[in-house]
N, C-alpha and C positions, 0 to 999 in steps of 0.2 A: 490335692497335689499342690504343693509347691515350688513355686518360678524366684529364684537369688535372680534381680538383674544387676548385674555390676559391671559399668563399662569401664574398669580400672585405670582410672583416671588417676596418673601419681599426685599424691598432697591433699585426697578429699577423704581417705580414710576414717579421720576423727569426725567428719560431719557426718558419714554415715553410721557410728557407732554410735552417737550419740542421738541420731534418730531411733535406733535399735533399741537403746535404753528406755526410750519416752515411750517404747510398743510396750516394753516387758513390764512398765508403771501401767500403763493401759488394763492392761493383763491382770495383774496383779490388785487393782482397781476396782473390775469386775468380780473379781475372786472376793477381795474384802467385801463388797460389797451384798453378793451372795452368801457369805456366812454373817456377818451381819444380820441377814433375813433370818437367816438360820437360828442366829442366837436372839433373835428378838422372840420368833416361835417356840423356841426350849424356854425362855422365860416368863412368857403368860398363859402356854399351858399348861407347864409342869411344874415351876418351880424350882428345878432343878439343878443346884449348886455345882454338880462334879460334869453335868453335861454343860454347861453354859463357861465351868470353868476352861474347861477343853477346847472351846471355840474360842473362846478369850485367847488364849495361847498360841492358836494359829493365828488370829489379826494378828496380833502380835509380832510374832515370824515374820508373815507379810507383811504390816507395816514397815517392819526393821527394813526388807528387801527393797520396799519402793525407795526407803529412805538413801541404802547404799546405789541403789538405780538412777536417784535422782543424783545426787555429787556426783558418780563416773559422767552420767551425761552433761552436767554440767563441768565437769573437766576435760571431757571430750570435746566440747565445743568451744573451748578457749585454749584447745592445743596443749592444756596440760601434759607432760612428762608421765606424772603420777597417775595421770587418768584410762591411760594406756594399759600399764601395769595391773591397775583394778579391775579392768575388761577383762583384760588375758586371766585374770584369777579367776573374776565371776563365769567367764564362759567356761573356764577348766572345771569348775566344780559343778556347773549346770549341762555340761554334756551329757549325764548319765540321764537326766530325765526327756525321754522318750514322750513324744518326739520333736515338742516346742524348744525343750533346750539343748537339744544336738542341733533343729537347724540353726538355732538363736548366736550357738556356742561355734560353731564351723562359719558361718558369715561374721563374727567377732574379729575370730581367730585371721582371717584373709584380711579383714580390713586393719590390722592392727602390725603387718607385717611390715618390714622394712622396704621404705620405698610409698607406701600407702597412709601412714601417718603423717600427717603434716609437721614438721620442726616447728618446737616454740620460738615464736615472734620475736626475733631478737630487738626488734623498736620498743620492747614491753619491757616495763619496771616492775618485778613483781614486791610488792610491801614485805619486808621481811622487817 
């Protein structure tokens, strides 16, 4: 069972989003990690080329995922604008998966509303 505690606090949105993201690199972590083993074992007992390529290709996937997991949260914790919008994408497209990224994608989605993002820093100069 799973407990969201959020005492919705207006302006701390993007800090919790961005802890959200450091779970899902966690996750994801694990994951690599276990195929990894995987494809260590397809490769010194069997040899084989088309199974170790197939595990290749999921690190892969998930690297890619840590990668985009890692810049939302690092945009989420510097009040990014963009970083918001990448949330709201990544959760919308990770809903379907039952049932880490509906709850991952529904506490996203709450912390990302109007009112619970914090506004960028207007003392900030961004380098453009």
């Amino acid at each position: 069972m799973f407990v969201i505690i959020d005492d919705d606090t207006p302006g701390k949105g993007h800090m919790r989003v961005a802890r959200a993201h450091w779970a899902l690199v966690g996750l994801y972590g694990l994951g690599s990690a276990a195929f990894l083993r995987i494809l260590y074992r397809i490769i010194r007992t069997t040899g084989s080329g088309d199974s170790a390529s197939g595990v290749l290709l999921i690190l892969l996937v998930l690297f890619t995922f840590v990668a985009v997991h890692l810049v939302a949260a690092w945009g989420a914790r510097n009040q990014r604008p963009w970083a918001r919008t990448l949330s709201r994408t990544m959760a919308v497209l990770l809903f379907l998966f039952l049932p880490i990224g509906t709850i991952w994608s529904l506490f996203v989605l709450r912390n990302t509303r109007c009112g619970q993002w914090a506004p960028f820093p207007s003392n900030f100069k961004e380098n453009t």
